[in-house]
N, C-alpha and C positions, 0 to 999 in steps of 0.2 A: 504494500500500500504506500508504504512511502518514497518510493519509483515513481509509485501515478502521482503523486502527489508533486514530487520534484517538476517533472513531464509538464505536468499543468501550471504548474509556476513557469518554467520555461518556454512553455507556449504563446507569452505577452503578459503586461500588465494585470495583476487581476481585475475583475469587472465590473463595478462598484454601481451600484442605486444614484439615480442625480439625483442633484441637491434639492426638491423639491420634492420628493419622496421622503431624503432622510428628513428634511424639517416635519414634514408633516407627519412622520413614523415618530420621531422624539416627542414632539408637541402631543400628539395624541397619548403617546405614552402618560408623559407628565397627567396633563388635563383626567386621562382615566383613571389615573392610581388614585389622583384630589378626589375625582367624582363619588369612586371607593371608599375611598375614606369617611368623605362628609356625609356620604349617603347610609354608612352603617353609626358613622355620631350623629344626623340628625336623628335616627330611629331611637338612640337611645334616650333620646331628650325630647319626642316627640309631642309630649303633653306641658313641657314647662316653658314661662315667659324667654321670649325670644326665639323660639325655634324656626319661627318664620322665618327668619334672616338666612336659616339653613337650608331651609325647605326652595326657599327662592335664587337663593345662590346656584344649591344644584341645579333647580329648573334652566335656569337663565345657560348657564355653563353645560349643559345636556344640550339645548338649542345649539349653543356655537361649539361643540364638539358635535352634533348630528351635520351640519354645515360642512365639519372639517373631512368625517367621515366621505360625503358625497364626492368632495375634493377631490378625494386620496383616492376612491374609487374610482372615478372619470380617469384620474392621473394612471393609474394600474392599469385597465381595458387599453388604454391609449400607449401605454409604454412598461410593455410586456420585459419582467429580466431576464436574464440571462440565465439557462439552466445550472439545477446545483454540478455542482465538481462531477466527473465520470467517475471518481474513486468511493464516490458515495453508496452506498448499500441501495437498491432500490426500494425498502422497505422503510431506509429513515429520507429519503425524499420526498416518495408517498405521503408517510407521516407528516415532513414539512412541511406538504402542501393543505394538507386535510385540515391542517390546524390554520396556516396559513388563513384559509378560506373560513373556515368558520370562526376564525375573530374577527375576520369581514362583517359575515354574518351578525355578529355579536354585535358589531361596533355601530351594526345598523338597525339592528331590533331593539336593542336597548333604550334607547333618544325613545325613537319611534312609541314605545309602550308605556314610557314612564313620561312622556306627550299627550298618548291619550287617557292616562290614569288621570294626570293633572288635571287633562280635557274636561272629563267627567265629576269631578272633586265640587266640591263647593266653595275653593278656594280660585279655580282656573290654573291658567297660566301668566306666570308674570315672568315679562322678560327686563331683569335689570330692573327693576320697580317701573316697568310698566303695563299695566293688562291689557293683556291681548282680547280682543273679544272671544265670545264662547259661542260656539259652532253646534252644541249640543246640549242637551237638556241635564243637571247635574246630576248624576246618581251613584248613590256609593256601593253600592255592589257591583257597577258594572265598572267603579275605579279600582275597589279594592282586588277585582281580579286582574287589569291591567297591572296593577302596582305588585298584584303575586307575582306574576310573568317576570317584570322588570325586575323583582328579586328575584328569583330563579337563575333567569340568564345570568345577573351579576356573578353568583356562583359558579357557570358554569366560563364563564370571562376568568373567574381568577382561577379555575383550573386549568384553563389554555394559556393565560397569561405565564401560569408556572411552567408546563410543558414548552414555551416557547421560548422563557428565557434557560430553562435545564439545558434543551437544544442548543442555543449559543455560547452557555459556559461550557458545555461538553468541546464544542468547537475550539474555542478558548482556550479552554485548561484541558483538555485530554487529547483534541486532533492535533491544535496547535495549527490551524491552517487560517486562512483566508477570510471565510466565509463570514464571522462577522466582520471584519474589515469592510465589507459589502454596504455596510450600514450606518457607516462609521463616519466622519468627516474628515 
């Protein structure tokens, strides 16, 4: 393996993500781990003064992270990368890709459910301290099941989040190759 691996260094420059991907790969990052965060402190603090400031912060920062999402997805469709290394197992690029694609996924059902939980809430949406108008009638069972969903996924985000960064410290700390260099600045 580490023939091919020489081989493909030898072969050119490695292949790196442009820069408009990595910002938008970093930034999203950040922005979801915050969202993660706030969104399991405001639950804990759900019924005492001030929670609104959390409840409204995520909303607002859900908005312009489902924005960034569309972004990064137009950007992806449009400027396809480069395949992993040949020396790669075809089972852990499969894998790459699987996750890959389903933090897509994630990154787009998320916003989207915990949009229309808000939708249906009897609070709405406020973006940045401003309401949005409400588009439907408010009701809390059919928020509280949107807002189940939007947990749920979150759960299943930080198990691919962890699968996706093992993936790159494996690269990192045990290939020692390139691959995140990919991502990297």
């Amino acid at each position: 393996m580490d023939q091919l691996k020489q081989e493909s260094a030898l072969a050119g420059r490695p292949w790196r993500y442009a820069a408009p991907a990595v910002v938008l790969h970093w930034l999203l990052a950040v922005l979801l781990a915050t969202l993660l965060g706030v969104g399991w402190y405001m639950m804990s603090i759900e019924h005492e003064p001030g929670a609104d400031w959390y409840f409204n912060l995520h909303k607002s920062v859900g908005i312009v992270v489902f924005g960034l999402v569309l972004l990064r997805l137009l950007w992806r469709l449009g400027h396809r990368p480069a395949p992993l290394p040949a020396y790669m197992p075809a089972w852990q690029v499969k894998l790459a890709l699987a996750t890959e694609w389903a933090l897509y996924g994630c990154m787009f059902l998320m916003p989207l459910l915990g949009f229309l939980g808000a939708s249906y809430s009897r609070d709405g949406v406020i973006f940045f301290g401003i309401p949005l108008p409400a588009w439907v009638t408010p009701s809390h069972d059919t928020a509280e099941t949107f807002f189940e969903l939007h947990e749920n996924l979150a759960w299943i985000m930080v198990g691919l989040i962890s699968l996706h960064v093992a993936g790159a410290l494996k690269h990192l700390v045990i290939d020692k190759d390139d691959v995140v260099k990919r991502m990297g600045w």
